[in-house]
C-alpha positions in Angstrom: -2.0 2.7 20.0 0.9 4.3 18.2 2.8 1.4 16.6 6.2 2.9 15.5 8.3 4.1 18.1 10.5 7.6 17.1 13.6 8.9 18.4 15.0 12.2 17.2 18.0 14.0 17.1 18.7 17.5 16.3 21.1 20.5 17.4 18.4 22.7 16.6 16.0 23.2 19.5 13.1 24.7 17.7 13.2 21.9 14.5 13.3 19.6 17.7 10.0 20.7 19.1 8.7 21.1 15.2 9.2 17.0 14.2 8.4 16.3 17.6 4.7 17.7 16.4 4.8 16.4 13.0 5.7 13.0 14.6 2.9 12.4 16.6 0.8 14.0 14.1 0.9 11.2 11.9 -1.0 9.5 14.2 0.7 6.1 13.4 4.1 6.6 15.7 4.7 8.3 18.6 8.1 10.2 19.8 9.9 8.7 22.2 12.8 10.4 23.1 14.1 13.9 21.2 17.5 15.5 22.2 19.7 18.3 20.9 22.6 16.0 21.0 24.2 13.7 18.7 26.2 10.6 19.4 29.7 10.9 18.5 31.6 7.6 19.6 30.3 4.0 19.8 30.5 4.6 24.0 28.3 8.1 24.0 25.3 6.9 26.3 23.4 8.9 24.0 23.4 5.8 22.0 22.4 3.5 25.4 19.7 5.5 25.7 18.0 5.1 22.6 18.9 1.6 22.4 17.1 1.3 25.5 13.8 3.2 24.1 13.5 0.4 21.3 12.8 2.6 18.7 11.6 2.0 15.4 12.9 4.6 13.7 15.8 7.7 14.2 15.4 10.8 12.7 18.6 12.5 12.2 18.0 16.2 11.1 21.0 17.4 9.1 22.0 21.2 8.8 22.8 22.3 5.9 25.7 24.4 6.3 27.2 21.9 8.7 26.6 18.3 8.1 29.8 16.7 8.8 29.1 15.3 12.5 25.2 14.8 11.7 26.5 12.6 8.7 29.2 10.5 11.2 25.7 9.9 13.4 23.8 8.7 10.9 26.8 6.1 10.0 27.6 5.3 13.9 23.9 4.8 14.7 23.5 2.4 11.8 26.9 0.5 13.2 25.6 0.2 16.5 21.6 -0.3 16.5 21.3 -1.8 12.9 18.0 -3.1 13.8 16.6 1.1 13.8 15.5 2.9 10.7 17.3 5.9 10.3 16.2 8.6 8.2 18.0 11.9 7.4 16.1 15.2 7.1 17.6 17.4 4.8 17.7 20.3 2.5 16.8 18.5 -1.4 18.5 20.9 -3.3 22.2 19.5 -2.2 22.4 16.2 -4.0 25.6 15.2 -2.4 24.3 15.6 1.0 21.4 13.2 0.0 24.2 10.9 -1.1 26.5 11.0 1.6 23.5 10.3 3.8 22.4 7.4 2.3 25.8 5.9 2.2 26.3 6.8 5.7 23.0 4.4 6.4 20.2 6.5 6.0 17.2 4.5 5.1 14.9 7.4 3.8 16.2 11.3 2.8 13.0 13.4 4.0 12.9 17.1 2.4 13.3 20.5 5.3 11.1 21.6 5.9 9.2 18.9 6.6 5.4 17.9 6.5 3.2 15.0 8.4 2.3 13.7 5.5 6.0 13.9 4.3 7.2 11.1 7.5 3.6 9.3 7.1 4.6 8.1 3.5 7.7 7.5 4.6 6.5 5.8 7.7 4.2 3.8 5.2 6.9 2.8 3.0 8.8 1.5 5.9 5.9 -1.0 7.6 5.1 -2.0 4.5 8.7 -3.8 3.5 9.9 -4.5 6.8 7.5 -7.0 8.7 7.4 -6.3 12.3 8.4 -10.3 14.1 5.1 -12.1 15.6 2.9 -10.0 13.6 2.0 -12.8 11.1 -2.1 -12.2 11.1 -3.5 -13.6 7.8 -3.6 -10.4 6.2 -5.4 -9.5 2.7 -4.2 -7.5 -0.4 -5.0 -4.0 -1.7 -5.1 -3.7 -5.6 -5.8 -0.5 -6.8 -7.2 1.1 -10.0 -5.9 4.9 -11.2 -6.7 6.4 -14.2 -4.2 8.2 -16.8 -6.6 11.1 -17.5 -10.7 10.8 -17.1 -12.6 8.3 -19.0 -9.9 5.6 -19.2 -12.1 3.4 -17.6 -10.5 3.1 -14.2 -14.4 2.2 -11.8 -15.4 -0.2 -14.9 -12.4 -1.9 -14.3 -12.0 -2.0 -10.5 -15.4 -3.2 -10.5 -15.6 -6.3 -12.9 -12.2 -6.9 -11.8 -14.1 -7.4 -7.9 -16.4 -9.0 -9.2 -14.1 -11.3 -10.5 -12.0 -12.0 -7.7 -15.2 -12.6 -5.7 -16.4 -14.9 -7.6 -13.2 -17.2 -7.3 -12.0 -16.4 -3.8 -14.8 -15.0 -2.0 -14.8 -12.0 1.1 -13.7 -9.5 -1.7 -14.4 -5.2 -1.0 -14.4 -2.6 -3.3 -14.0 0.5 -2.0 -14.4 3.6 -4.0 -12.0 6.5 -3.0 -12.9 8.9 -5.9 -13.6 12.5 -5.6 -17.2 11.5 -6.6 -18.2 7.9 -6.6 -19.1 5.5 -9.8 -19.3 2.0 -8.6 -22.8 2.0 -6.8 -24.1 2.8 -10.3 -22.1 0.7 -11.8 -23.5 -2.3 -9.4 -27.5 -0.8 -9.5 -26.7 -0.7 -5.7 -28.0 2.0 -3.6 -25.6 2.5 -0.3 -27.2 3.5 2.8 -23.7 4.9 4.3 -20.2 5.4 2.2 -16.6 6.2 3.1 -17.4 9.1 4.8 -19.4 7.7 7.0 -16.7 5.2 8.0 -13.5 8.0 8.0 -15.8 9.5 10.6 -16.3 6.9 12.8 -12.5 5.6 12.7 -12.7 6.4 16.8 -15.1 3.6 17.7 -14.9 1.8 14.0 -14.7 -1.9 15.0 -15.5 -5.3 12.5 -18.7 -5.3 13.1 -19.6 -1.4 12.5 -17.4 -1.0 9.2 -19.7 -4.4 8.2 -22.7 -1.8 8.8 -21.4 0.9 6.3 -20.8 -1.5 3.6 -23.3 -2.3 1.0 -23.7 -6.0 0.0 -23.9 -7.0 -3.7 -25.8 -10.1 -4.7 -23.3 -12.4 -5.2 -21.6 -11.4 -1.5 -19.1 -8.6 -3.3 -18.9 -5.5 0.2 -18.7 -2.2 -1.1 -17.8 1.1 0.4 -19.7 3.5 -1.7 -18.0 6.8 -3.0 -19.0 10.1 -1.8 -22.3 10.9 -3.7 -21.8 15.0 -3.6 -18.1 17.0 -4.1 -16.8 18.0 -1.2 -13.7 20.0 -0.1 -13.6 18.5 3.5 -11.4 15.6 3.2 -10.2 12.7 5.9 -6.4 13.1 6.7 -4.1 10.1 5.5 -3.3 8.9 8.8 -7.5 8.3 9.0 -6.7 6.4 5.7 -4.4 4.4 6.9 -5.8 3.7 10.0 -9.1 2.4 7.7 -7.0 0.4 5.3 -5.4 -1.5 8.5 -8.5 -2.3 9.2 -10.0 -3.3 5.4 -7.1 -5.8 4.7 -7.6 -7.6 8.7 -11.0 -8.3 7.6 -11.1 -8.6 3.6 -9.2 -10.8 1.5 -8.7 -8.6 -1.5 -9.3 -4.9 -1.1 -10.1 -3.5 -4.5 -9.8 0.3 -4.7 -11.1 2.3 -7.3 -8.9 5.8 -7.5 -10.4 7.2 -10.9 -9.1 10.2 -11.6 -7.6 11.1 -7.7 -4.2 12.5 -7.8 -3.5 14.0 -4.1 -1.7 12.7 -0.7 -4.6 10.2 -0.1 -4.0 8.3 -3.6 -0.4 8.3 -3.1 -0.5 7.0 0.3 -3.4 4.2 -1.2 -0.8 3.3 -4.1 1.6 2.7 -1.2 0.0 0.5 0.6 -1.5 -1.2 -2.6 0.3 -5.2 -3.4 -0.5 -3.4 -7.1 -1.1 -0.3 -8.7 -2.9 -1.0 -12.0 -2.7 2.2 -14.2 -5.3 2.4 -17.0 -4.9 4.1 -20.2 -5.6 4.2 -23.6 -3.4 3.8 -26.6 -3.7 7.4 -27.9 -1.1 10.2 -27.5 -2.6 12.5 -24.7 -4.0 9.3 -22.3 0.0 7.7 -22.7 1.3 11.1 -22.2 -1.2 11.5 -19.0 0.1 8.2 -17.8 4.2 9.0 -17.6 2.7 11.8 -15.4 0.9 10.0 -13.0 3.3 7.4 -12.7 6.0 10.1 -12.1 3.7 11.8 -8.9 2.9 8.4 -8.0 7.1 7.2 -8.2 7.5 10.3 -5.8 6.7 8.6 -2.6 8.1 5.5 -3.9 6.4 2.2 -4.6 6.7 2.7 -8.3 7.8 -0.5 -9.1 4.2 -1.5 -8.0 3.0 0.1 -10.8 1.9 -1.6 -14.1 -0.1 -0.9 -16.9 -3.2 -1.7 -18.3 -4.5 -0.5 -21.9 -8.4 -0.4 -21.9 -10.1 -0.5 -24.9 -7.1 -1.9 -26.7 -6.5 -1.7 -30.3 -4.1 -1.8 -32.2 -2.1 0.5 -34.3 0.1 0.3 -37.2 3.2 0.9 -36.5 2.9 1.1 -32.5 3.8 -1.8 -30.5 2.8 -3.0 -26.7 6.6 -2.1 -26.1 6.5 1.6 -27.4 3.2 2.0 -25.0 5.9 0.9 -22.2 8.6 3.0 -23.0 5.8 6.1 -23.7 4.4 5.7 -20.1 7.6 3.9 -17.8 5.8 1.0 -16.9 5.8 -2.7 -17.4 2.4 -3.6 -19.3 0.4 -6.0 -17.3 -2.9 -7.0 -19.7 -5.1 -5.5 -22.2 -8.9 -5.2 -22.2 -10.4 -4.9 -25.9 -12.1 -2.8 -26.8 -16.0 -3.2 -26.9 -17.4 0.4 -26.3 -20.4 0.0 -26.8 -21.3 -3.6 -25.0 -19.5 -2.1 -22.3 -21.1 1.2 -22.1 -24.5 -0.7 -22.3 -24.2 -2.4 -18.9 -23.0 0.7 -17.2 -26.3 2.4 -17.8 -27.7 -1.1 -17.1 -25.8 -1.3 -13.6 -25.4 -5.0 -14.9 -21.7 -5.8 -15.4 -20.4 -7.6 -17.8 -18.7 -10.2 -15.6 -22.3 -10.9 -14.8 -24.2 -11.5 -18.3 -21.9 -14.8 -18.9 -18.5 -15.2 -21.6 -17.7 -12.7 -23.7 -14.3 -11.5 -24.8 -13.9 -8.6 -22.4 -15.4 -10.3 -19.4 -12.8 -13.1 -20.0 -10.1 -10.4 -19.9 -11.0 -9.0 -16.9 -11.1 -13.0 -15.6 -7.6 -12.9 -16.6 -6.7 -9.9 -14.7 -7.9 -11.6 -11.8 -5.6 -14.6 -12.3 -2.8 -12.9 -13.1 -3.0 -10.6 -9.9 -3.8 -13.6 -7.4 -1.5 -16.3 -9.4 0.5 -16.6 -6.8 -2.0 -16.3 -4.0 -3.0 -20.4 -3.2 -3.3 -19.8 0.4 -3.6 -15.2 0.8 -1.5 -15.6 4.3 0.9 -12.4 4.6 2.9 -10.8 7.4 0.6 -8.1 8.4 1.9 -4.4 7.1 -0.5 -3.0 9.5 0.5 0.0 10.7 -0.9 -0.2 14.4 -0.3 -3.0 17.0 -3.2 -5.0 18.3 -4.7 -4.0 21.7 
């Protein structure tokens, strides 16, 4: 069942009937009321009637070439149902407009035309900071792994850093989300079933049947397996999110191992993530590579989720931990040394190094842990979840 409940308001019949589509699209909101009308005084029963729908969220569409009265909505609505999210759709190329907007209440400034996955992120972005009341489920965490550019080290790390946080809280996943999965070599594990498999079976996925498609490691770590062949057929991000809702109700931590994924899915992922841990090198191209990916990434917001991590850290005369943060735009979170070849070793093994006892990167990758749950004595959370339970 839909949980976000959408009222919108346009003078513009046809991009009335257009977000009304794009709306329920998403697959996590459903319209309730759309109207070619917009309030213009605090007594317009326009505004009784939405107050009387409940919604969620208002979508105020805002013509271009006249946005005076779509503007005074947007700043009455937010006077008299301050409890609604109101976001403006809008033509991006007039910055003052954006402005004005926001000023006037708007919560979000979506770009006309607009896409699903446009009002999904932003849909996203709005569970995930305003916790609905009575929804306090214990709900778990989603930490997830991107590289700057390929070979950073992104799956190594996602999956001794699992490993990790099984080991000291326990009911840990790690589910791989590349375009062609790593971590079931990394583990030695062979997975009967993989993400696919569960994307697919989202209509009658229950706790039991995404327990089915997960492969169990010997020490109790779940993983969803990556896809074992390239394909160009990809799940939607609404079938994401609907899969993630379900991950963190069942998992305490939910580690997620991006790679080198840069697309609507890994953007949506990173939204929904407590941290985004970007993993570079300290070398020109890889801290060049990783001001990019922060920048796509800072796009759909959530950037201040994002930190870095240097892998296979050494240093360099004459470049500090503090240049690597101004190079890339992020706040460095920890280092992993650099032990190529150790590490390399128990890859081909499928034996991680967490596993084979204390050594100076395994320790680092302990630390990670800590530093990630520090705060996390008792993992209880009002649920972001983006559906309501039936």
């Amino acid at each position: 069942m839909p949980e976000l409940g959408v009222v919108i308001l346009t003078a513009d019949a046809e991009q009335r009937a257009v977000l009304q589509v794009l709306v329920d699209g998403t697959s996590v909101a459903k319209t309730l009321h759309a109207t070619n009308s917009l309030p213009v005084a605090g007594s317009d029963p326009l505004l009784r009637r939405i107050q009387s729908n409940n919604a969620d969220v208002i979508l105020v569409d805002i013509p271009a070439e006249n946005p005076v009265q779509a503007l005074r909505a947007i700043e009455l609505l937010q006077q008299e149902l301050p409890n609604a999210a109101i976001f403006a759709i809008g033509v991006m190329s007039q910055p003052q407009l954006i402005v004005s907007a926001m000023r006037a209440g708007a919560r979000e400034f979506i770009e006309r035309p607009t896409t699903t996955t446009d009002l999904l992120e932003a849909f996203v972005r709005l569970t995930s900071t305003q916790r609905k009341a009575g929804r306090d489920r214990e709900q778990g965490k989603v930490f997830s792994i991107i590289n700057a550019k390929g070979g950073c080290g992104s799956t190594t790390i996602a999956v001794n850093l699992a490993l990790c946080l099984q080991e000291a809280h326990q009911n840990v996943a790690l589910v791989d989300a590349a375009p062609l999965g790593h971590t079931a070599l990394h583990l030695n594990a062979k997975p009967t079933f993989n993400l696919g498999d569960a994307l697919r079976n989202l209509h009658r996925l229950d706790s039991s049947l995404l327990e089915s498609f997960m492969t169990r490691h010997t020490d109790g770590l779940q993983l969803l397996a990556g896809a074992n062949m390239p394909s160009s057929a990809d799940a939607s991000t609404s079938e994401f999110a609907r899969l993630f809702d379900m991950l963190v109700g069942q998992y305490r931590y939910v580690v997620v191992d991006l790679s080198s994924r840069l697309d609507s899915t890994a953007r949506l992922i990173c939204s929904l993530s407590e941290t985004v841990l970007l993993v570079a090198q300290t070398e020109v191209a890889s801290l060049w590579s990783a001001g990019r990916v922060l920048q796509y990434l800072g796009d759909a917001g959530g950037r201040e989720r994002v930190r870095l991590v240097l892998n296979r850290f050494r240093k360099i005369p004459g470049f500090s931990e503090a240049d690597a943060e101004t190079a890339v735009g992020a706040k460095l979170l920890w280092k992993v040394p650099n032990h190529y070849f150790s590490v390399s070793t128990s890859i081909d093994r499928g034996a991680p190094l967490v596993k084979q006892g204390s050594t100076e990167v395994s320790r680092a990758y302990s630390g990670l842990a800590n530093i990630l749950t520090a705060n996390d004595d008792v993992v209880k959370r009002q649920a972001w979840s983006l559906f309501r339970s039936v």
